[in-house]
C-alpha positions as CSV (number, residue, x, y, z in Angstrom):
1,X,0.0,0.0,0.0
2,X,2.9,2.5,1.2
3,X,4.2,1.9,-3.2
4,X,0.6,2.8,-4.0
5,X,0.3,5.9,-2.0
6,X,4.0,7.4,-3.6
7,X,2.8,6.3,-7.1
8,X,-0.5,8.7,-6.7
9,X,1.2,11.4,-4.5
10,X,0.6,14.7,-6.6
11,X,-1.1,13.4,-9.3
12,X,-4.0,14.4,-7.9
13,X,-5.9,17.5,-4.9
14,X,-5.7,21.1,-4.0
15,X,-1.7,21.8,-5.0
16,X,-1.9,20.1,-8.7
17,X,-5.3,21.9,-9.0
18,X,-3.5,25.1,-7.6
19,X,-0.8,24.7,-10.3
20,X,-3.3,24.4,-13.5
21,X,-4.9,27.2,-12.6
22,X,-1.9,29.3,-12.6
23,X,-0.4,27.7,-15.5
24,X,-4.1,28.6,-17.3
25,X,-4.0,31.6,-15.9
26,X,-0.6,32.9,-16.5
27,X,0.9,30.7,-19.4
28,X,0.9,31.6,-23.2
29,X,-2.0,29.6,-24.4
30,X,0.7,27.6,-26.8
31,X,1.3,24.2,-26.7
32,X,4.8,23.1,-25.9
33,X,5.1,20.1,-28.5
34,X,3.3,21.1,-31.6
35,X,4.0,24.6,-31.1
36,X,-0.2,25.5,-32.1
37,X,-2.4,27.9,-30.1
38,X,-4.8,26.5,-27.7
39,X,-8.8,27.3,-27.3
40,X,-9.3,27.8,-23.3
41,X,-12.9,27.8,-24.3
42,X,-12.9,23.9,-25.9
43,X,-14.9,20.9,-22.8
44,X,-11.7,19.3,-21.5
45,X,-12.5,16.3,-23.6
46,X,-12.0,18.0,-26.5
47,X,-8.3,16.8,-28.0
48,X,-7.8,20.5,-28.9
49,X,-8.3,21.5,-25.3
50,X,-5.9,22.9,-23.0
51,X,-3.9,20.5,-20.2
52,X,-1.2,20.2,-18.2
53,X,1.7,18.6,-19.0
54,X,4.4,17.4,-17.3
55,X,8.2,17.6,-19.2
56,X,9.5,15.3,-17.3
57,X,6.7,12.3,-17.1
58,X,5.8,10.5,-13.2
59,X,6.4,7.4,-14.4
60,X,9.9,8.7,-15.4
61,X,10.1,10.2,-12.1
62,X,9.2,13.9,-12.5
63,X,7.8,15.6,-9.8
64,X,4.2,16.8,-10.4
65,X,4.1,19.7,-8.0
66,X,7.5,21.5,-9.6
67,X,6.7,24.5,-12.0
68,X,9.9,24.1,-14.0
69,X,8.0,20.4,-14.6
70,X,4.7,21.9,-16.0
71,X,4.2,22.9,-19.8
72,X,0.8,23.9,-22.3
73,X,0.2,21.3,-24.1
74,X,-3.0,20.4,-26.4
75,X,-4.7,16.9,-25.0
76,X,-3.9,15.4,-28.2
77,X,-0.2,16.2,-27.9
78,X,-0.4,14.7,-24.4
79,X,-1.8,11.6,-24.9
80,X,0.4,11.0,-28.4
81,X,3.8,11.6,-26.4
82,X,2.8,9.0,-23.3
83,X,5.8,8.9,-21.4
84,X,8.5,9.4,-24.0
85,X,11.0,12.1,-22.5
86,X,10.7,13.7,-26.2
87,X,12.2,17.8,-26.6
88,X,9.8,19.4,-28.8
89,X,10.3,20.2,-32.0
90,X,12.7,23.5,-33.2
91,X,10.9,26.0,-35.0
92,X,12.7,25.9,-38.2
93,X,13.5,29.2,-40.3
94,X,12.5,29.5,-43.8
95,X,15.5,31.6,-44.7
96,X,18.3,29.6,-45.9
């Protein structure tokens, strides 16, 4: 039970609610991995819609409750990178 209780700790109640709402509040509305503007105003089941994601995953060991953790990211995004420890994409120029 003790595993169980460190497996769920931050992953969910009031300081991971605490830190989506500031990142909503306060963050650029742009989703770390595709680089695309995000809708506030999309249901949260939407794959366009705005969530929280974590840089480095839990599974891998990031800490949910750490700021420098937390990114934008579309659901879609999200759910596509799983727990790959993946850098987003470089915006590329066009000038050559």
């Amino acid at each position: 039970m003790s595993r169980d209780l460190n497996w769920r700790r931050g992953r969910s109640g009031r300081p991971l609610a605490r830190a989506k709402a500031r990142l909503r509040r306060e963050g650029a509305n742009v989703c770390w991995r595709c680089g695309g503007g995000i809708d506030l105003d999309l249901p949260p089941n939407h794959p366009m819609a705005w969530t929280l994601d974590h840089k480095v995953p839990l599974s891998r060991g990031g800490d949910a409750l750490d700021p420098a953790n937390h990114a934008e990211a579309h659901r879609r995004c999200n759910s596509a990178a799983g727990n790959r420890v993946t850098a987003p994409p470089q915006p590329t120029s066009r000038r050559w």
